[in-house]
C-alpha positions in Angstrom: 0.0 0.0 0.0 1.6 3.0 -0.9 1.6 6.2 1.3 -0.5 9.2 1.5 0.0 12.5 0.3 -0.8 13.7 4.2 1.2 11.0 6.0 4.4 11.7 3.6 4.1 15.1 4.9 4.1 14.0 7.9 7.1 11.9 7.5 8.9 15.3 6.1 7.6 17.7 9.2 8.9 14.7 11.3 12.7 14.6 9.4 12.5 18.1 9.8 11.8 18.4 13.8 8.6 21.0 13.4 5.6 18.5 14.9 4.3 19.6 18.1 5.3 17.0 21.0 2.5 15.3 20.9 2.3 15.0 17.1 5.8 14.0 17.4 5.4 10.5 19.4 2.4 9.6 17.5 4.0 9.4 14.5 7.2 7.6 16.2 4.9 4.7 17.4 3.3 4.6 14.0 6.9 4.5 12.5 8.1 1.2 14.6 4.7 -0.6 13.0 4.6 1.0 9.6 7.3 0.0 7.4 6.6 2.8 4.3 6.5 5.1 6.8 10.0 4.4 8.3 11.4 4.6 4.8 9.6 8.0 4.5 11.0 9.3 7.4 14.7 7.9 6.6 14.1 9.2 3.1 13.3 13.1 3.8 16.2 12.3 6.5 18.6 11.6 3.3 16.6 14.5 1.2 17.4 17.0 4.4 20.6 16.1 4.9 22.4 19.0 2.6 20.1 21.9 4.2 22.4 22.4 7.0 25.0 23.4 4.4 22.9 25.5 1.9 20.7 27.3 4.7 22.8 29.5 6.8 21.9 28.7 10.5 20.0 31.9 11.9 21.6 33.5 15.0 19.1 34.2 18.0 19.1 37.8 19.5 21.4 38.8 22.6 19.7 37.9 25.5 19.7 40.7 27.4 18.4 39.1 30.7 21.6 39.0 32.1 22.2 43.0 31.5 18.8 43.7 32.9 19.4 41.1 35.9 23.0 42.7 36.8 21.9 46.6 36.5 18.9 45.5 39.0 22.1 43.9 41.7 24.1 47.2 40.9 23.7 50.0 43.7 20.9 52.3 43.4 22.3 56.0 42.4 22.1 58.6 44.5 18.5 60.5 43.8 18.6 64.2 44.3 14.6 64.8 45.9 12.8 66.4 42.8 8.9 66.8 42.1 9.2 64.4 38.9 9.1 60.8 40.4 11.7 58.6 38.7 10.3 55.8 36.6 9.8 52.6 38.4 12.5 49.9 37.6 9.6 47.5 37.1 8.4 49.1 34.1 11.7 49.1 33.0 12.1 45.5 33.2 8.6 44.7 32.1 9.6 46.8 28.5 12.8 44.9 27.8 11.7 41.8 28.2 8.6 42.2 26.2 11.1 43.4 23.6 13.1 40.5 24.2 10.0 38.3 23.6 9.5 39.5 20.3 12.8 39.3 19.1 12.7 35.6 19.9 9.3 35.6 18.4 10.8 37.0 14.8 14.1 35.2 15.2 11.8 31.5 15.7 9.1 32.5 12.8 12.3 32.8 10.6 13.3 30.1 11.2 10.0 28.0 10.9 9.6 30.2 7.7 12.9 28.8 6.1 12.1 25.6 7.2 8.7 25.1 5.4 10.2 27.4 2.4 13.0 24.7 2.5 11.1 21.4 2.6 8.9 22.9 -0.3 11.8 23.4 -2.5 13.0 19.5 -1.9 9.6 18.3 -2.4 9.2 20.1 -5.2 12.4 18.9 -6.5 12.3 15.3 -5.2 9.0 14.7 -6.8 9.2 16.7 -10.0 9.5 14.2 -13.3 12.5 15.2 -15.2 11.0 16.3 -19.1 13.7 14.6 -21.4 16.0 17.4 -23.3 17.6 15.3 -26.5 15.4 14.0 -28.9 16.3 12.5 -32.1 14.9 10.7 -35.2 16.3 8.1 -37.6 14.7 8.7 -41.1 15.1 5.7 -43.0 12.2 4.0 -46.0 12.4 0.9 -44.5 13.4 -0.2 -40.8 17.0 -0.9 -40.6 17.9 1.3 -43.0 18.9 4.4 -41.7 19.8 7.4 -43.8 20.0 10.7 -41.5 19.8 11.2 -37.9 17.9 14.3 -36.6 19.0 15.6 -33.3 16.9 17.9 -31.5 16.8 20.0 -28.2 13.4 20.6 -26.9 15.1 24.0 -25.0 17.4 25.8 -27.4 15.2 24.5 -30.6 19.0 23.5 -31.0 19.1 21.0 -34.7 21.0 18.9 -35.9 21.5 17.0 -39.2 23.8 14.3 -39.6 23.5 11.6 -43.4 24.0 7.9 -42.1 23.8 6.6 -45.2 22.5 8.6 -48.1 24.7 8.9 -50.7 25.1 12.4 -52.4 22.5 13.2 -55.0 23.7 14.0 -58.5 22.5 17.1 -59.6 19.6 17.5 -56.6 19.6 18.3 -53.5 18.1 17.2 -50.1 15.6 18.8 -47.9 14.1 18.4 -44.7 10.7 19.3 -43.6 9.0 19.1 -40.4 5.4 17.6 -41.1 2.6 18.2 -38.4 -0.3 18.5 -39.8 -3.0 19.0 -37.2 -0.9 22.0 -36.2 1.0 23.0 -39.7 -1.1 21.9 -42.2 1.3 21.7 -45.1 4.8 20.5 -44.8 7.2 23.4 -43.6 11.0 23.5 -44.9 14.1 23.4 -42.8 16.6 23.7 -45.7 18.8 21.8 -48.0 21.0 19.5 -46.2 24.7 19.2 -47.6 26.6 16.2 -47.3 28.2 17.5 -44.1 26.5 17.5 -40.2 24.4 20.9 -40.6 23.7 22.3 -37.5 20.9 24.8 -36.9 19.7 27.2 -34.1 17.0 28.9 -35.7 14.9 26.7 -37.8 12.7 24.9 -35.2 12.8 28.6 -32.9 9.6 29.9 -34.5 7.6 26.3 -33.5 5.9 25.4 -29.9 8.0 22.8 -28.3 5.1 20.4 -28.5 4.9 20.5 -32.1 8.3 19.7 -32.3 8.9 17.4 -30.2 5.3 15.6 -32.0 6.2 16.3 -35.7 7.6 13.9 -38.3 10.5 14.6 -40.4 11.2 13.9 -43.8 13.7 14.2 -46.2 12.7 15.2 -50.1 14.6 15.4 -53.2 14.6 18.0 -54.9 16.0 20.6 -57.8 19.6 21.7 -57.1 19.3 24.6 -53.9 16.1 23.2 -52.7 12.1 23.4 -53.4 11.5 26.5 -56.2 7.6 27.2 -54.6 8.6 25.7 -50.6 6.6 22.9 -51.1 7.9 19.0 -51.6 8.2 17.9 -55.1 7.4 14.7 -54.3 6.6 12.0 -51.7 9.0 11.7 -49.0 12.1 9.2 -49.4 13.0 8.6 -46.0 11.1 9.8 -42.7 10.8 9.7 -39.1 9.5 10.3 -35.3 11.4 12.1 -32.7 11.8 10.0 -29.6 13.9 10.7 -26.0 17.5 9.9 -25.9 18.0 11.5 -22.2 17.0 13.7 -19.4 
């Protein structure tokens, strides 16, 4: 049975220290009986871990009960009788340590605040599926018969054209095209491809990253320098699919 959304939360507030006491020992008795939930809790241990080196501990205030405590042992000063009554040493003390309380307050709230800011960001990261990067598609007529590889990067709309296998067309020239209909209608150019690894940065920029990465490509030939009215001249001699090659 795998665990819940709440009780992996749990496991991570645990890790981290921030349950109330009472929250606290539930979840260690239910961790001694409840195997997922140990490994949840030794997990976001694991995931934790490097927070004590990326966020910089935060340094309480001065406690300045110790100032306040020794100026009340020191020897009263000599009062010279005036009308004005001095102001009482209570209400001194009473203002200080109120001030004191809500420096603690602020410097604990901080704290908490990086904290929860911190297990958010490891969550986030921790559960967050990777999109591949590198695509690339073999164009070939019949399987097992490659004839150009077409590598792509989803980010930088980064191309790259390399022939396998297709010899060097007398008189013509190749082209590529990227063919999505649903989303392009008609086939769209990407240029003549020499008999050298072409690559290109700006013919896939002006297309959504979806179409891309859904297209087919396909390879024409055509009159020497490439299609006269940018369409195909013909049916397309070798073809194929983008698929992942890594993260």
């Amino acid at each position: 049975m795998s665990l819940s959304p709440e009780d992996d939360l749990a496991a991570a507030e645990f890790a981290l220290g921030t349950l109330d006491p009472a929250e606290r020992a539930e979840i260690a008795a239910r961790r001694l009986r409840e195997p997922e939930l140990e490994a949840a809790i030794r997990a976001w241990e694991e995931r934790l871990a490097p927070l004590a080196e990326i966020v910089p501990p935060i340094e309480p205030p001065r406690d300045y009960l110790s100032d306040i405590q020794a100026r009340l042992r020191a020897p009263p000063p000599t009062v010279v009788a005036t009308p004005m009554r001095p102001p009482p040493a209570d209400d001194a003390v009473a203002a200080l340590k109120g001030r004191l309380a809500r420096w603690r307050a602020a410097a604990i709230g901080a704290a908490s605040l990086a904290a929860m800011l911190a297990i958010g960001f490891v969550a986030r990261e921790a559960m967050r599926e990777k999109a591949p990067r590198e695509y690339v598609a073999v164009l070939q007529k019949d399987p097992g018969s490659p004839a150009f590889a077409v590598t792509v990067n989803l980010d930088t709309r980064e191309m790259t054209v390399r022939p396998v296998s297709a010899p060097a067309p007398s008189g013509k020239s190749y082209e590529l095209w990227i063919i999505n209909k649903d989303k392009l209608g008609a086939p769209r150019s990407l240029g003549v491809i020499d008999a050298a690894d072409i690559t290109r940065a700006d013919k896939l920029a002006a297309y959504d990253r979806a179409v891309v990465a859904d297209a087919t490509y396909a390879v024409t030939i055509e009159p020497p320098g490439g299609s006269p009215d940018g369409k195909p001249s013909g049916p397309p001699v070798w073809l194929g699919k983008l698929i992942p090659v890594g993260p």
